[in-house]
C-alpha positions in Angstrom: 3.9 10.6 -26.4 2.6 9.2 -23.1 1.6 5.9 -22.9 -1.5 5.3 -20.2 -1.3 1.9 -19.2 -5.1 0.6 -18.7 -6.3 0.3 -15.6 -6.3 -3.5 -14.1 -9.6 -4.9 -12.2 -9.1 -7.8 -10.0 -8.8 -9.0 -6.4 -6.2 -11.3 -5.1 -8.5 -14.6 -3.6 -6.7 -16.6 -1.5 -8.9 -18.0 1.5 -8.0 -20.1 4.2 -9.2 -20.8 8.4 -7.3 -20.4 11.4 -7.7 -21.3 14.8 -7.6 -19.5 17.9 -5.4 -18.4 20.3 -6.2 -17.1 24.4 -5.7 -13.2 24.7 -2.5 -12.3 26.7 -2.5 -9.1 29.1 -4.5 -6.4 27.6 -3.4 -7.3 24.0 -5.0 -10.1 21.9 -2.4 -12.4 20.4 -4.0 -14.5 17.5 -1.7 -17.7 16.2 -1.5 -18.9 12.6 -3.2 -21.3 11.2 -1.7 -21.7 8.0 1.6 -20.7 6.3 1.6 -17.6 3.9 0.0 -18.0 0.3 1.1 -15.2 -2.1 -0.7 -14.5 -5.5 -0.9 -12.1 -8.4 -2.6 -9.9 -10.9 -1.1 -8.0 -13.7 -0.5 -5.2 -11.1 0.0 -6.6 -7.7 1.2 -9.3 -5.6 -0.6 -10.6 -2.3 0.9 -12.4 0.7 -2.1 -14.0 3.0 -2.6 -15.5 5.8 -5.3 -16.2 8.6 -5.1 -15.6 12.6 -7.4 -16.3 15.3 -10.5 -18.7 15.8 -11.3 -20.9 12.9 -15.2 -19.5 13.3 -14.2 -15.8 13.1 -10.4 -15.5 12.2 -8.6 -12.2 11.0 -7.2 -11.7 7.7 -3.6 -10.2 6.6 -3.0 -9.4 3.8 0.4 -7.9 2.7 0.3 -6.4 -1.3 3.0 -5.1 -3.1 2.2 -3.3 -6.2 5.8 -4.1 -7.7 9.3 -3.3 -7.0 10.2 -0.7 -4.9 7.5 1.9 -3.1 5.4 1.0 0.1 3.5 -2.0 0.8 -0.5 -1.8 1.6 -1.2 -4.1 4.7 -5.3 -4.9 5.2 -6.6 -7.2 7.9 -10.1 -7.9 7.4 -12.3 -9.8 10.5 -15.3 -10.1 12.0 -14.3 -8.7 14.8 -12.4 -6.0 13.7 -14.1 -2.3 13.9 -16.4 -1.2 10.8 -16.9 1.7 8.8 -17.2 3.7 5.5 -13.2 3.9 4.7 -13.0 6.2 6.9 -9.4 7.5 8.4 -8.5 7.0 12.1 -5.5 8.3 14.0 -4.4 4.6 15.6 -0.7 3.2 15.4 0.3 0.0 14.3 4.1 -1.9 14.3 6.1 -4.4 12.7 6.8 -5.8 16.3 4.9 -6.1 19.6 2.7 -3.3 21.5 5.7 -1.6 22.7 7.2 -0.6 19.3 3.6 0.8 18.4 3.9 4.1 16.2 1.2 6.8 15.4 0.1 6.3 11.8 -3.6 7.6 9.7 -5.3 3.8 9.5 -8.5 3.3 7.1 -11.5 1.8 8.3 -14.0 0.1 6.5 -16.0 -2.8 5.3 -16.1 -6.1 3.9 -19.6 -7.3 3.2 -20.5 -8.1 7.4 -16.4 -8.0 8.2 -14.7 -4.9 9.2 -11.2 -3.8 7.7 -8.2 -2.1 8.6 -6.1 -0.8 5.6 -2.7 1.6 6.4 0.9 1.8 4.1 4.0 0.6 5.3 7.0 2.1 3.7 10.5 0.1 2.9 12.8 2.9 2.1 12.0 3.1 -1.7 9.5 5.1 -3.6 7.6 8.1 -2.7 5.1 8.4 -0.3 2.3 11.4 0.0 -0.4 12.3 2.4 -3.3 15.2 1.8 -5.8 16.2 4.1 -8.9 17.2 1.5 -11.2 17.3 4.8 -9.4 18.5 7.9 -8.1 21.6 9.7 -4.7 20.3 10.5 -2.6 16.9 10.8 0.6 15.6 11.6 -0.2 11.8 11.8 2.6 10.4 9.8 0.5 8.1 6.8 2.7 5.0 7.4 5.4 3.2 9.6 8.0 1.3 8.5 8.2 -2.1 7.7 10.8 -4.8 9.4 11.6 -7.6 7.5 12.6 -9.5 10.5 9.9 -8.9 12.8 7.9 -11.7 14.2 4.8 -10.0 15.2 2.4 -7.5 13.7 0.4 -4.9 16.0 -2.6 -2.4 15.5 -4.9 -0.6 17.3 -7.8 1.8 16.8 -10.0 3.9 19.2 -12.4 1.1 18.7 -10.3 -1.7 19.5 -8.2 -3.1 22.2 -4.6 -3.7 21.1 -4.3 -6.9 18.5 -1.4 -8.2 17.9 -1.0 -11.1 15.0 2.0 -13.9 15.3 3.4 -13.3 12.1 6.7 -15.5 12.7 9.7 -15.3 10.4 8.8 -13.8 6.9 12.2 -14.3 5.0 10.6 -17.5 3.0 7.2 -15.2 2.4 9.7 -12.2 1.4 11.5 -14.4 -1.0 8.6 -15.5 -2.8 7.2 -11.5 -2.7 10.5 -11.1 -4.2 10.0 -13.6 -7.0 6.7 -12.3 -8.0 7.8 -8.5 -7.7 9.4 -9.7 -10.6 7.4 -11.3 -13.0 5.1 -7.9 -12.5 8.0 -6.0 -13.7 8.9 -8.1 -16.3 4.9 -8.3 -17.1 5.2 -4.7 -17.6 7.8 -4.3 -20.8 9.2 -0.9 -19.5 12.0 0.3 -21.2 13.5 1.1 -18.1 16.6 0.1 -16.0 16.3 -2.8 -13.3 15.2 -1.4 -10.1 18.6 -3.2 -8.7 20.9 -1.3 -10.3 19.8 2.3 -9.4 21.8 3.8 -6.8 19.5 7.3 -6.8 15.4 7.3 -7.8 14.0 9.2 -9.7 11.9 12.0 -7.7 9.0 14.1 -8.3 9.9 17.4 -7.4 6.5 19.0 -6.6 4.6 16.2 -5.6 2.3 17.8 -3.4 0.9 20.1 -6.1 0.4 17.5 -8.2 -1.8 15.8 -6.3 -3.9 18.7 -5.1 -4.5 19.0 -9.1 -5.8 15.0 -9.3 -9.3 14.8 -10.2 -11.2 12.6 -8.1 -14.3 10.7 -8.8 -17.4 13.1 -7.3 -18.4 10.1 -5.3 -15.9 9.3 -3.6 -15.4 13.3 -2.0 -19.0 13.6 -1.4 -19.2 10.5 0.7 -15.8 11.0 2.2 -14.0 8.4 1.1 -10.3 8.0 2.2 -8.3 6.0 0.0 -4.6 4.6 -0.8 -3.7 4.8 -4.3 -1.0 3.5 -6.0 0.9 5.0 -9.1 3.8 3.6 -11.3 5.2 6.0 -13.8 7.7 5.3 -16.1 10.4 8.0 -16.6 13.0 8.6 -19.0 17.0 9.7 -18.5 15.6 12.9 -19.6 13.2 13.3 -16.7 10.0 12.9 -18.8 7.2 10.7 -18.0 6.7 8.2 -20.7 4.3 5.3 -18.9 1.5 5.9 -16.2 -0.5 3.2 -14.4 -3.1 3.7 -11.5 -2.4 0.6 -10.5 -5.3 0.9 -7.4 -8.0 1.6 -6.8 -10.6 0.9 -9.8 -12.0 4.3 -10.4 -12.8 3.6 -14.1 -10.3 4.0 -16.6 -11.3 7.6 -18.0 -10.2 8.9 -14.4 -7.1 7.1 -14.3 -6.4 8.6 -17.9 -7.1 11.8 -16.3 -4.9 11.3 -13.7 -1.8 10.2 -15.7 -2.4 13.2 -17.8 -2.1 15.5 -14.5 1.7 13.9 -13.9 2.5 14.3 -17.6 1.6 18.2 -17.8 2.6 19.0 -14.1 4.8 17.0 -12.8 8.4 18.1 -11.7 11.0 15.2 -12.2 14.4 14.4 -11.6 15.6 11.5 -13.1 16.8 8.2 -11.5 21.0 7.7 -11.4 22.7 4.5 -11.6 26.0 3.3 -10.1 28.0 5.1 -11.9 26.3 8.7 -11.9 24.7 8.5 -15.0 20.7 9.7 -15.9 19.0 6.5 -16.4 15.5 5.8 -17.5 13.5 3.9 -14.1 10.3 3.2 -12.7 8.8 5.2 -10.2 6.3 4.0 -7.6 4.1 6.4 -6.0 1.6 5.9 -2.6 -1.1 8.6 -2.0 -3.0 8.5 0.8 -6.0 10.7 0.9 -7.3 11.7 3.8 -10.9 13.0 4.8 -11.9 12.7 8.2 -15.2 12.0 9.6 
């Protein structure tokens, strides 16, 4: 029997200032002003910190919705472009203006301060994209994520290049880490330690899965793009046996729905650990929906 893991509400709130920093060539290079904070719900960990003029700085915001899978970067600003989450074709890095890659970037809104949100993958999990509203694509719906990059670049069609002074992250990384796993712990899944599997499990027709995810009517009537985040639990068999729609909050009948469409539908493989064997794991799962404007 599937167990549906109730949806959790919350926000990560850690605030702080920064100060400001002069704009160099073409791109605008905003300094620190304080170190990174981290926090946590019962579904996510946060790592924060603030860039730019102490009267208007920028936000990042780096969550990790557990071990393994992609990370969701957001910068929020009042001088960062505003919409109704709607999807761009930018690029953003892990390094300076010159490493810049092509990636889909959401654009939207925080009460009078715009926000960019796009996925970063770290070589674990699975990532999808769906166009629900758009003749073709081939934007990829993430780039990579360096560990030991020092700077953090983005830019839209409605923004010059900005570029955030990140510094080193190992100390940030290690206390990510830490939290990653008090979130797994938190959970109580029956399920092998992320560390010792050598091969994930897989979800074998992923993209018809998600075209079968029922959405709430609200959010594909007003065109909504969004970045959700699954975990599923599955056994040595290949069976799901724990579901979570970890974000966003659509309301937990629709995340019951959802987990129901990976129970009946779903495809999978099971995970393998060192030695070969079918082992039960955790599976992390990004979707990015996309409807243009």
């Amino acid at each position: 029997m599937l167990h549906i893991t109730r949806i959790v509400v919350g926000l990560c709130a850690i605030l702080a200032v920064a100060i400001s920093a002069p704009a160099m060539a073409q791109t605008r290079v905003l300094q620190p002003l304080d170190d990174w904070n981290w926090g946590k719900t019962d579904e996510y960990c946060g790592l924060v910190r603030n860039f730019g003029d102490a009267d208007s700085p920028v936000r990042m915001t780096l969550y990790s919705y557990g071990p393994q899978g992609n990370y969701r970067v957001v910068l929020t600003g009042a001088d960062l472009p505003r919409n109704d989450d709607a999807v761009q074709q930018g690029s953003a890095a892990f390094g300076s203006e010159t490493d810049l890659q092509d990636v889909h970037l959401i654009v939207g809104k925080r009460g009078d301060d715009g926000e960019i949100a796009l996925q970063v993958h770290r070589g674990s999990g699975m990532s999808l994209a769906f166009a629900w509203a758009a003749s073709d694509y081939d934007t990829p719906g993430s780039v990579p994520f360096d560990p030991l990059a020092i700077r953090f670049t983005v830019d839209t069609p409605r923004m010059e290049p900005l570029t955030l002074a990140i510094d080193s992250m190992q100390s940030a990384l290690s206390d990510l880490a830490t939290c990653e796993d008090q979130l797994f712990e938190g959970w109580d899944l029956a399920v092998a330690d992320p560390r010792d599997i050598a091969a994930q499990a897989k979800i074998e027709n992923g993209v018809f899965v998600i075209r079968q995810l029922r959405l709430p009517p609200g959010i594909v009537i007003n065109r909504l793009s969004q970045i959700m985040q699954f975990r599923l639990a599955i056994d040595a068999e290949g069976e799901l046996v724990d579901c979570a729609l970890q974000a966003p909050n659509f309301g937990e009948s629709v995340a019951e729905d959802m987990c129901r469409v990976f129970e009946r539908q779903a495809e999978f493989t099971p995970a393998r650990d060192r030695i070969g064997m079918p082992v039960p794991s955790l599976l992390r799962v990004s979707y990015m929906m996309i409807i243009y404007d």
